[in-house]
N, CA and C of each residue as an Amber inpcrd file, in Angstrom:
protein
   393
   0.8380000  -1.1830000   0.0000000   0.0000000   0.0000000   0.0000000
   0.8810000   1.2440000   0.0000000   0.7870000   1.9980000  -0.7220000
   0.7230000   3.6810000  -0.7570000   0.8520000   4.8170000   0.2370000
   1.5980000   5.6100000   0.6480000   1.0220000   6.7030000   1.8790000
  -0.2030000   6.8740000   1.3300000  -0.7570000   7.3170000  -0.1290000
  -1.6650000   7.7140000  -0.5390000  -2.9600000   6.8180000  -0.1250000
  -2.9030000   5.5550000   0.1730000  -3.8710000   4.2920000   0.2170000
  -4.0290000   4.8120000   1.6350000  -3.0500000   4.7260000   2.3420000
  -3.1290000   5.0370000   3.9910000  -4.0900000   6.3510000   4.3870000
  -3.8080000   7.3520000   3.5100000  -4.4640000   8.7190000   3.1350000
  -5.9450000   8.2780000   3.3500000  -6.0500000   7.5130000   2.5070000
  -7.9200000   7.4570000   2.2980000  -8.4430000   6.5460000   3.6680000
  -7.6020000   5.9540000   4.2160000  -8.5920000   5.2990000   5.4860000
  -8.0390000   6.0750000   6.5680000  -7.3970000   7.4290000   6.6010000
  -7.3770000   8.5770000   7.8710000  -8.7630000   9.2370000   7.3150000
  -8.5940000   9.7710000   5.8860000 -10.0380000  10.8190000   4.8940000
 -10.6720000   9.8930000   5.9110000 -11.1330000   8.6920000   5.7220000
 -12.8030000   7.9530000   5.8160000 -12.9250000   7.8060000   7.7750000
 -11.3070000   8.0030000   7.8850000 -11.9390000   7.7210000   9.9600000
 -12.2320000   9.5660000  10.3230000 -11.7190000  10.4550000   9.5580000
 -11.9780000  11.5350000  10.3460000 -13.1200000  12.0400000  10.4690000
 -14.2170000  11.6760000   9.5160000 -15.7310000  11.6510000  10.2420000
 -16.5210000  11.3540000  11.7340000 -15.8690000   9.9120000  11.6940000
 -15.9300000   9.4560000  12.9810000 -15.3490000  10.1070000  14.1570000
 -14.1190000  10.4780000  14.2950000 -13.7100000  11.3360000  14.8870000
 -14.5250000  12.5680000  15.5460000 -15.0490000  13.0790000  14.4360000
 -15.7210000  14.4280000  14.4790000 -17.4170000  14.1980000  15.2680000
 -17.5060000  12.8490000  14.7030000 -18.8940000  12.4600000  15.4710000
 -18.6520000  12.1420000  17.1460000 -17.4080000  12.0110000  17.2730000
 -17.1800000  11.4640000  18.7580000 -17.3980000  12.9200000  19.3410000
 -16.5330000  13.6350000  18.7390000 -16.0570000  14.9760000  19.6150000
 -17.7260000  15.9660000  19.1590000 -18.4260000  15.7780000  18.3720000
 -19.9960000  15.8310000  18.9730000 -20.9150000  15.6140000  19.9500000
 -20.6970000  13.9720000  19.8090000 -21.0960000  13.4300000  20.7850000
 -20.7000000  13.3430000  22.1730000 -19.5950000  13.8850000  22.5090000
 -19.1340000  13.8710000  23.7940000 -19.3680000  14.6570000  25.4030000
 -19.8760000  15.9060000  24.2180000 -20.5020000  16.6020000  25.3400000
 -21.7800000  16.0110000  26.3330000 -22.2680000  14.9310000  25.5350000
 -23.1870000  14.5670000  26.1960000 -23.1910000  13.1120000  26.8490000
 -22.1220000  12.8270000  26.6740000 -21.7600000  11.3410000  27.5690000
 -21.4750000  11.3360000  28.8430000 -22.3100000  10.5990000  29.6670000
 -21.5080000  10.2870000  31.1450000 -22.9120000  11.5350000  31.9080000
 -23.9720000  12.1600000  31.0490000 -25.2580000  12.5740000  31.5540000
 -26.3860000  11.5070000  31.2600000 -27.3050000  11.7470000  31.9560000
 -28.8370000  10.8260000  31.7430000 -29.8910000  11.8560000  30.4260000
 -30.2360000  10.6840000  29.4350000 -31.0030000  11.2500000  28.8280000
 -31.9870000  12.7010000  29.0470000 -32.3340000  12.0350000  30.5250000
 -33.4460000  13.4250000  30.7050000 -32.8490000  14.5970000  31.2050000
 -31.8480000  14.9370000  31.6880000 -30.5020000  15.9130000  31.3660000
 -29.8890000  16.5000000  30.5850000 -30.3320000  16.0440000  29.3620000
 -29.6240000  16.2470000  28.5050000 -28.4570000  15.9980000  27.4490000
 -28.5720000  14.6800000  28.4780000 -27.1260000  13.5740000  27.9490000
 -27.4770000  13.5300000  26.1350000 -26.5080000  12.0660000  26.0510000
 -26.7990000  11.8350000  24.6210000 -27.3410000  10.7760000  24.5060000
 -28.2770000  11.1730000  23.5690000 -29.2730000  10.0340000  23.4790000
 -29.4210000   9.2020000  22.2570000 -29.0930000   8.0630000  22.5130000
 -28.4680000   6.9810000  21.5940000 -29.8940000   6.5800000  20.5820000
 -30.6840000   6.9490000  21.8650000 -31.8900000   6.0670000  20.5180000
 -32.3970000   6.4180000  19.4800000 -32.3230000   8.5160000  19.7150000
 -32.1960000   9.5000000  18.5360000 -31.1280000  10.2420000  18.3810000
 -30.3590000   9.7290000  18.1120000 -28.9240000  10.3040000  18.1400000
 -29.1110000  11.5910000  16.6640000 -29.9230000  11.1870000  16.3730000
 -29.9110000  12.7790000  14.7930000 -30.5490000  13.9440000  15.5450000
 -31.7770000  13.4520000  16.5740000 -32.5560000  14.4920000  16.2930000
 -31.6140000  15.2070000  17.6860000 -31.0760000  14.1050000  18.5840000
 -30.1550000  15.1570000  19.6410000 -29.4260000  16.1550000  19.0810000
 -28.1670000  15.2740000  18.2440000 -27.5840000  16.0930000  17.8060000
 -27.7260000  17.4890000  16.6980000 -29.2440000  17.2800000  16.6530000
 -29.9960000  18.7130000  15.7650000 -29.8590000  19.6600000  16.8970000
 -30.3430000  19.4310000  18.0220000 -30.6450000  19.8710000  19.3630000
 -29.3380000  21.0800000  19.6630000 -28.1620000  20.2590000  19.0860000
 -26.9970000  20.8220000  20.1660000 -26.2910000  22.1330000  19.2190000
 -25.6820000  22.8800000  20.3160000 -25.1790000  24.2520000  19.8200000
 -23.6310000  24.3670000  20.4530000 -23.4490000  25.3820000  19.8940000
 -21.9810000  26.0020000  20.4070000 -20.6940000  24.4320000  19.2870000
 -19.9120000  24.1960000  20.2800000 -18.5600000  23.5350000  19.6940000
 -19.1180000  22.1480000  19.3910000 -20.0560000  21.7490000  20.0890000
 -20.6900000  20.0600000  19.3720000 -21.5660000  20.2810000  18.2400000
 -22.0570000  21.4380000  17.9220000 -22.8180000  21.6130000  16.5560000
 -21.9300000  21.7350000  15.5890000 -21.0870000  22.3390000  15.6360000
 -19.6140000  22.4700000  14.9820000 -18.8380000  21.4130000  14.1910000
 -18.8350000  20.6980000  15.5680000 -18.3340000  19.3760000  15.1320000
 -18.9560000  18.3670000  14.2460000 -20.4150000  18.2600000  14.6820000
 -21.6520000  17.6160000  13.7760000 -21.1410000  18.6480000  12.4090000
 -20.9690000  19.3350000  12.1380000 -21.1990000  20.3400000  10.7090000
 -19.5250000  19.8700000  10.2290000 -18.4310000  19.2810000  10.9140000
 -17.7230000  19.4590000  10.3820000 -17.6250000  17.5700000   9.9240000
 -18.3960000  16.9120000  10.9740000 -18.2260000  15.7030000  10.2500000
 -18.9990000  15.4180000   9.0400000 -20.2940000  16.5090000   8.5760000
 -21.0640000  16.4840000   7.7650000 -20.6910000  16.7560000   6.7310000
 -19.2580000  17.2920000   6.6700000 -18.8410000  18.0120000   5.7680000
 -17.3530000  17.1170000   5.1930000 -16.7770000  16.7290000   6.2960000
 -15.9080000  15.1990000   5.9430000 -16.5350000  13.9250000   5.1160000
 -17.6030000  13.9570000   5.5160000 -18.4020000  12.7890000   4.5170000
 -18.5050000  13.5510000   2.9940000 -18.8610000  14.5500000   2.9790000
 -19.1550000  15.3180000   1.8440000 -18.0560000  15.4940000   0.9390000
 -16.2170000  15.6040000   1.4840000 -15.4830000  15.6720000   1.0250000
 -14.6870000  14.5040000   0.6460000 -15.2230000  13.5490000   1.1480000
 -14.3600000  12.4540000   0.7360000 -14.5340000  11.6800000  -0.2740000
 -15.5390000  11.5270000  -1.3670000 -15.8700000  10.7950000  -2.7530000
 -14.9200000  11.6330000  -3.9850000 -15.0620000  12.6620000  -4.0650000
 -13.6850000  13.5860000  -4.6640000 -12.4590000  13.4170000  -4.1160000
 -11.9660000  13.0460000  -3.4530000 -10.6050000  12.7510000  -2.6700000
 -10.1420000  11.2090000  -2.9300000 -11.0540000  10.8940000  -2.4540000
 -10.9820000   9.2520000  -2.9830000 -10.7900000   8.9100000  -4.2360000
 -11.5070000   9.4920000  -5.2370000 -11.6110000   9.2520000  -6.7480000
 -10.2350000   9.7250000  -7.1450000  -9.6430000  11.1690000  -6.7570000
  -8.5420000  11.4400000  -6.9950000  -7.1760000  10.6210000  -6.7810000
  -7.2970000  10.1250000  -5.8970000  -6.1050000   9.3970000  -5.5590000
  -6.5120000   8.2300000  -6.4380000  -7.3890000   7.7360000  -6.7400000
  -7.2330000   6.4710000  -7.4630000  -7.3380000   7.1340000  -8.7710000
  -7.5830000   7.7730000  -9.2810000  -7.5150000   8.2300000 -10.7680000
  -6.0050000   8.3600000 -11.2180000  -5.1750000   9.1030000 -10.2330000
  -4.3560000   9.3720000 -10.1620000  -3.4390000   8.3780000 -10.3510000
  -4.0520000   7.5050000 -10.0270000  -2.6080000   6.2520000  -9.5640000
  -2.7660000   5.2080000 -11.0530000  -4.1190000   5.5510000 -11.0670000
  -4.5690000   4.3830000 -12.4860000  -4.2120000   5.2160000 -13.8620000
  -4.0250000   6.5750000 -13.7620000  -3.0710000   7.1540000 -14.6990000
  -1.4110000   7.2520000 -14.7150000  -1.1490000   6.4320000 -13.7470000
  -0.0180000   6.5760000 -13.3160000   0.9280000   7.8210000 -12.9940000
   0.2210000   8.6600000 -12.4260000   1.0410000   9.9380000 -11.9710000
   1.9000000   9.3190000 -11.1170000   2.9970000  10.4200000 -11.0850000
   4.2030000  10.0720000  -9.9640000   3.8730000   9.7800000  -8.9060000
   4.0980000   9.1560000  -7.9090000   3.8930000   8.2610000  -6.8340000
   4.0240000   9.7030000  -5.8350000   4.8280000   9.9080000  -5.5480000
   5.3840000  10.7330000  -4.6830000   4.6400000  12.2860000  -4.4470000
   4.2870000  12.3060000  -6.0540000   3.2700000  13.6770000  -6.0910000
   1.8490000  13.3760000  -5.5460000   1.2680000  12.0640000  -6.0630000
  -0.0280000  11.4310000  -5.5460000  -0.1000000  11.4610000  -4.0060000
   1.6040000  10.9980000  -3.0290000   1.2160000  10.6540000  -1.9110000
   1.6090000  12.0940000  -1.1250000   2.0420000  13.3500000  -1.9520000
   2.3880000  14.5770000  -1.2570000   0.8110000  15.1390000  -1.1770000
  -0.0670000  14.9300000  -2.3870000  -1.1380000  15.5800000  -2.4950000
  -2.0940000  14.9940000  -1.2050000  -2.2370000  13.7980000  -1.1640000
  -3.0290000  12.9430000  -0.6270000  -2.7410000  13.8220000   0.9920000
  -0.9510000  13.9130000   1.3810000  -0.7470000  14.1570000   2.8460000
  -1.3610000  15.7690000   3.2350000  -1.4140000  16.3640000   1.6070000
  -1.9580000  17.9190000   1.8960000  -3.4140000  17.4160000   2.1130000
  -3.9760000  17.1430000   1.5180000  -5.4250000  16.7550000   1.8980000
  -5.7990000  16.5020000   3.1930000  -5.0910000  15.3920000   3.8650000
  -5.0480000  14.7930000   5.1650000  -4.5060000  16.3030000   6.2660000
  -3.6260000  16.8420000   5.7740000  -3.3460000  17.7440000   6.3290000
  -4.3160000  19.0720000   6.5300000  -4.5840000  19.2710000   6.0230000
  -5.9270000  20.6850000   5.4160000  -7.1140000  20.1000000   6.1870000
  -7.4420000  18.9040000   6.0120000  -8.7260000  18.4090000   6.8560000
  -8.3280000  18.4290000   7.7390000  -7.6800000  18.3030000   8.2350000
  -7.0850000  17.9250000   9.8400000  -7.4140000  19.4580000  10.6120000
  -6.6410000  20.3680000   9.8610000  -6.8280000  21.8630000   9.8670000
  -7.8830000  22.8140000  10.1360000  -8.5090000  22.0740000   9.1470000
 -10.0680000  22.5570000   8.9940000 -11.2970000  21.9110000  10.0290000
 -10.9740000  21.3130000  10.6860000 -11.5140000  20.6800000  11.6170000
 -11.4560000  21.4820000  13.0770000  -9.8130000  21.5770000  13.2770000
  -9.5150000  22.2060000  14.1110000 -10.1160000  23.5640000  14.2820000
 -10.1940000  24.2180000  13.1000000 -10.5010000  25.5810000  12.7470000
 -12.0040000  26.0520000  12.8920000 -12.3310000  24.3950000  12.3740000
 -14.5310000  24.7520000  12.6580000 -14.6990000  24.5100000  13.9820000
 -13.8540000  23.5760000  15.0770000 -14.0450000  23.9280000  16.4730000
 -14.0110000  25.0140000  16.9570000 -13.2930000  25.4260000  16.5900000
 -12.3660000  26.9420000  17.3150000 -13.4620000  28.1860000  16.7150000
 -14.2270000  27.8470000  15.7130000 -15.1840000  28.7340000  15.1520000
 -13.9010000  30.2050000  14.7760000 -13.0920000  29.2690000  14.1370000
 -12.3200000  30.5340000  13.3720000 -13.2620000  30.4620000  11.4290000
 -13.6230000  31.1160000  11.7180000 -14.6500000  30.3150000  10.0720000
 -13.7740000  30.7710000   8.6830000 -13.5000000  32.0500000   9.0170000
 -12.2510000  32.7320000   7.7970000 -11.3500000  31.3980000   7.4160000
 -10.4670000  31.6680000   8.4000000  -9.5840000  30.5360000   8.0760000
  -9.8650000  28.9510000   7.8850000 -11.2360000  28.1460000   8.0470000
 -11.3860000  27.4190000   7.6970000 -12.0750000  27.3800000   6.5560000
 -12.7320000  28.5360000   5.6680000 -13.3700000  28.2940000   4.7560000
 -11.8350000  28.0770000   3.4440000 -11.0250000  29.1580000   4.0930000
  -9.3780000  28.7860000   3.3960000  -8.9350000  27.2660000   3.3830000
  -8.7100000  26.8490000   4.4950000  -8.2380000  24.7410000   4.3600000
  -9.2140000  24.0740000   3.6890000 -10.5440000  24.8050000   3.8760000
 -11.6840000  23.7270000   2.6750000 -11.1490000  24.1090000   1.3780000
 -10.6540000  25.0650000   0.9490000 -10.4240000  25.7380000  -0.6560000
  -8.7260000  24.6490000  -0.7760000  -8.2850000  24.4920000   0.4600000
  -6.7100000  24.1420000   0.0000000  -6.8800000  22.5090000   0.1590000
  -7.8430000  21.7050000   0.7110000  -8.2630000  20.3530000   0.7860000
  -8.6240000  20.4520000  -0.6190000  -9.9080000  21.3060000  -1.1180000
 -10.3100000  20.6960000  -2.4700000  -9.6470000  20.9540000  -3.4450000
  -8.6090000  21.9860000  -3.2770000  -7.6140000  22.0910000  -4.2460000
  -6.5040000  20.3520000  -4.6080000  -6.2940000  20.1950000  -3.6090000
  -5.5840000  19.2020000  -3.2560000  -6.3190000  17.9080000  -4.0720000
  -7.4100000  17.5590000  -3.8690000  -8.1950000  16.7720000  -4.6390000
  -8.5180000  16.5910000  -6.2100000  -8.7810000  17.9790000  -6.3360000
  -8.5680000  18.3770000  -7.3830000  -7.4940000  17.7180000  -8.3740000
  -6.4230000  18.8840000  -7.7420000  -5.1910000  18.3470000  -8.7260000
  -4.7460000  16.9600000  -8.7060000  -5.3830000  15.8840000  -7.6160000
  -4.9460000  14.4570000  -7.9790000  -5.6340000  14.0130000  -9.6070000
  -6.6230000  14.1790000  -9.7530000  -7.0990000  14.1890000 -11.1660000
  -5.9380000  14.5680000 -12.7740000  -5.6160000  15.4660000 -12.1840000
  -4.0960000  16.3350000 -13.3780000  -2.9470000  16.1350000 -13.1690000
  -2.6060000  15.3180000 -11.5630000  -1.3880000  14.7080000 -11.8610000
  -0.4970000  13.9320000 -12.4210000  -1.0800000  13.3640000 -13.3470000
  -0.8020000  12.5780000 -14.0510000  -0.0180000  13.3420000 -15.7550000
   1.6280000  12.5290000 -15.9420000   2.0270000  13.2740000 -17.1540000
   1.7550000  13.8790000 -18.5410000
């Protein structure tokens, strides 16, 4: 396998991630408190505000970004672009999401609407890397 192969199963766990750090605010309370509630876990998490809504919006948005990312790296590779450019692009990707995550917690929104432009850039050009 590829850094680039490795790339796509960090892309596909950082959803999950983002659903934890949603969900967390409300673990370790009782439903009727306000905890989290497993049995409607959508309509709670409609419910919630501040840095766990955030997080819900940013894992909503990791799912959203990852079928273009994915396709890229394999387009890429089945055109045989340079290896090295495929697995630099792939680590900017991984990198920028990572970023942008951080950035929709922090409700810095400027600067994360920037790492979404430099993630899909990144995706992007796996498509044209190729000679």
């Amino acid at each position: 396998m590829t850094i680039a192969h490795y790339c796509i199963i960090v892309a596909c766990l950082l959803p999950i991630v983002c659903a934890g750090l949603a969900k967390s605010g409300g673990f370790g309370r009782p439903r009727r408190e306000g905890g989290y509630d497993n049995h409607n876990p959508r309509a709670w998490l409609a419910q919630q505000s501040g840095r766990q809504a955030r997080a819900n919006a940013a894992q909503a948005n990791s799912f959203e970004a990852l079928p273009l990312f994915i396709a890229g790296v394999l387009v890429a590779q089945q055109l045989q672009a340079p290896q090295e450019w495929v697995n630099a692009l792939a680590m900017g990707f991984i990198a920028a999401r990572v970023a942008y995550i951080a950035a929709y917690l922090a409700d810095f929104a400027t600067l994360r609407s920037g790492l979404w432009f430099l993630g899909m850039g990144c995706s992007v050009a796996l498509f044209f890397s190729a000679p």
